[in-house]
FIBAVEX-412580 format. One record per residue (C-alpha): x, z, y; residue in one letter. Coordinates in steps of 0.001 Angstrom, whole numbers, padded with zeros to 6 digits, always signed. Example, Ala and Ser with C-alpha at 12.3 -4.5 7.8 and 13.67 -1.06 7.14 Angstrom:
2
+012300+007800-004500A +013670+007140-001060S 
This chain:
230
-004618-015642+005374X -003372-017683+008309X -002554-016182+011710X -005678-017554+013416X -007710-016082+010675X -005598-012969+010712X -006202-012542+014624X -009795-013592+014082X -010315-010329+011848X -008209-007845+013769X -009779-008677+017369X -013223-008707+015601X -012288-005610+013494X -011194-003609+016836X -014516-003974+018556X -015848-003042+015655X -014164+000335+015280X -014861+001020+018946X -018411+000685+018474X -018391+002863+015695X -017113+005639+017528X -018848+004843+020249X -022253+005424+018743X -021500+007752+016473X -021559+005423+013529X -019265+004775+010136X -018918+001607+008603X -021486+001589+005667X -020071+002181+001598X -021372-000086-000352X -022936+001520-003766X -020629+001967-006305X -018049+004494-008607X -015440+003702-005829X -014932+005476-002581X -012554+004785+000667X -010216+008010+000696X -009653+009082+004465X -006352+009276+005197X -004827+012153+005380X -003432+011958+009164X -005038+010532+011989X -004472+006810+012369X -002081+007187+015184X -000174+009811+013736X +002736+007165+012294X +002979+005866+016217X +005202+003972+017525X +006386+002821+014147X +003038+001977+012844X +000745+001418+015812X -002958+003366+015818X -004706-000050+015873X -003088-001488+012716X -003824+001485+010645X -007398+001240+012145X -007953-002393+010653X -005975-002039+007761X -007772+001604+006635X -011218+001521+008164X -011342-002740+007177X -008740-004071+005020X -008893-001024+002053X -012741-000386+002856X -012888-004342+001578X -011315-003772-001949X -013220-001049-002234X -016498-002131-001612X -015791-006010-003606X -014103-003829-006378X -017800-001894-006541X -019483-005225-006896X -016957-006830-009671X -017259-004297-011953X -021392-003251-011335X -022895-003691-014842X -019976-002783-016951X -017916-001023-018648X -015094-000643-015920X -017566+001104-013588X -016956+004285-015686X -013027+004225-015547X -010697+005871-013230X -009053+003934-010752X -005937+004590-012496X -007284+003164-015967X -008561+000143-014619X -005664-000765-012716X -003458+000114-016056X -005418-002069-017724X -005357-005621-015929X -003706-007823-017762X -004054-012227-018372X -007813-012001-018972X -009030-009612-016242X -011410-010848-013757X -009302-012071-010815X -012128-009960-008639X -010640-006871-010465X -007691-007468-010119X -007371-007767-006687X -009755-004945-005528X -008654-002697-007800X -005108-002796-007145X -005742-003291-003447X -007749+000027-003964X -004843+002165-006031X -002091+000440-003957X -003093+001338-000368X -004588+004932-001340X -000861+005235-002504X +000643+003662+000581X -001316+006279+002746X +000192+009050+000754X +003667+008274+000761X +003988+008109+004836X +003281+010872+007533X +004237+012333+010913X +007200+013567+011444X +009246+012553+008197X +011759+010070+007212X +015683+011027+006685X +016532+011188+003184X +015984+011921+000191X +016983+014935-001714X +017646+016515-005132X +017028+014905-008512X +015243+011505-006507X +018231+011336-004583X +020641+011920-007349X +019162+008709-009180X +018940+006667-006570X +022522+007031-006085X +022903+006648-009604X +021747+003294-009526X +022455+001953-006001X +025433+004335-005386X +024327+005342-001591X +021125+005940-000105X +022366+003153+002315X +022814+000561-000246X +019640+001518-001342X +018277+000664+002052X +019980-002621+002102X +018577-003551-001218X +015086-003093-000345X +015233-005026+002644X +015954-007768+000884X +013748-007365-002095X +010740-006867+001108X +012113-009547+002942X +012630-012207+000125X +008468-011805-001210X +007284-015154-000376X +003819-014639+001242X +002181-011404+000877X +002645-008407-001721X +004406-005236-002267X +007909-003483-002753X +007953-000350-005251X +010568+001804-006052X +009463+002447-009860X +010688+005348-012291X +011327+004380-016229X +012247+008259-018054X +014880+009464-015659X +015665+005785-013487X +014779+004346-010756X +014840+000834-010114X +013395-001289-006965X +010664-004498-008077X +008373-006569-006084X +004811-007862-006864X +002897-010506-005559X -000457-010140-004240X -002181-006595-005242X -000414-006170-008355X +001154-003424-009265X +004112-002406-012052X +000953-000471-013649X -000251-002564-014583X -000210-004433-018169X +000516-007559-016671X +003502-006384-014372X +006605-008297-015136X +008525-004800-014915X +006424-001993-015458X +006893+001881-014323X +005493+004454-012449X +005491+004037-008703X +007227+006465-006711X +007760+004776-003107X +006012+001457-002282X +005827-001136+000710X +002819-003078+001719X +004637-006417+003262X +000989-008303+003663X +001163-009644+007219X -002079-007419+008118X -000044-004086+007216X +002724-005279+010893X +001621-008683+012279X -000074-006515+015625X +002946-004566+016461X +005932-006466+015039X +004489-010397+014396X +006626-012213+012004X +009052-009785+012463X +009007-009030+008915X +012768-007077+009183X +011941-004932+011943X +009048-003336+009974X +010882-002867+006453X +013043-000591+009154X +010609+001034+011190X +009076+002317+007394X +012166+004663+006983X +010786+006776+009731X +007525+007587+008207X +008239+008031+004516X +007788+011480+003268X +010477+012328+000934X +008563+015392-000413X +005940+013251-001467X +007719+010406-002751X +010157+013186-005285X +006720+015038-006133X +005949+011189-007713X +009545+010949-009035X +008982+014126-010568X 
């Protein structure tokens, strides 16, 4: 997505919201074993890191996409009946690109929502703390690292901070992947992750790319993130 399409959407998106709550309305669900989760804050609870109007577009119209084109690639088979969880463990070379894509825009943003929140940030503590140290020898370093791993991803994707038995270890993925799935150059369980599309900053921050990664710190919350390391 260029920036004139990318502008195109969020201006169009925006009136679109208002209207919604203007009238009373929600955007319709299109049929299907999939659902948009509502996140669990209100979209301008993350302010001024993560502006109300960017979490608008990128919840009520960016996710609500993959969810609804995820309903429609797999209508008719046998992926219909799996969790969101299976399917996305189970892309791999031969997986409908549709599938692919929806499905782990789907599981990767529902995470994304539940790994942030008002009033968090600081640190981490206890046994997610004591690895990361163990492998990047300060929480700082640590910091430093995943800049650049968020700020060398050519295009759009993701930065995850996986687990592997009692390890952690920071990988990026292109696109919607994910390291669940079977595909994943480096597979593991996801414990933190970083959506570095342009659509998740490009209102507040532009190309700014850096001064997101940074902004992020303030609204992870650590409890969550060690209840996944856990």
């Amino acid at each position: 997505m260029n920036r004139s399409e990318f502008l195109k959407l969020a201006f169009g998106a925006s009136a679109g919201l208002i209207a919604f709550r203007s009238f009373g309305l929600s955007p319709a669900q299109a049929e299907g074993p999939f659902t948009l989760p509502a996140l669990p804050y209100p979209t301008d609870a993350l302010e001024p890191h993560i502006d109300k109007m960017t979490m608008e577009i990128h919840h009520g119209k960016h996710h609500k996409a993959y969810v609804d084109n995820l309903n429609k690639a797999v209508a008719g088979t046998d992926m219909a009946k799996m969790s969101i969880e299976a399917l996305v463990k189970s892309v791999n070379a031969s997986t409908p690109a549709a599938v692919r894509n929806n499905a782990g825009g789907h599981w990767n943003h529902t995470f994304f929502w539940n790994i942030m929140g008002p009033n968090a940030g600081g640190a981490p503590k206890g046994a997610l703390a004591e690895a990361i140290n163990k492998k990047y020898t300060s929480f700082d370093n640590f910091k430093t690292e995943w800049g650049k791993a968020a700020t060398a991803r050519f295009g759009s994707g993701w930065v995850w901070l996986i687990k592997n038995g009692n390890d952690v270890e920071i990988v990026s993925t292109p696109n919607q992947d994910n390291p669940l799935m079977a595909l994943a150059e480096k597979k593991g369980t996801p414990v933190l992750g970083l959506d570095v599309w342009e659509h998740a900053y490009y209102l507040k921050y532009q190309n700014r790319r850096p001064d997101y990664v940074t902004a992020f710190w303030n609204v992870v919350d650590w409890n969550k993130v060690a209840k996944n390391f856990s």
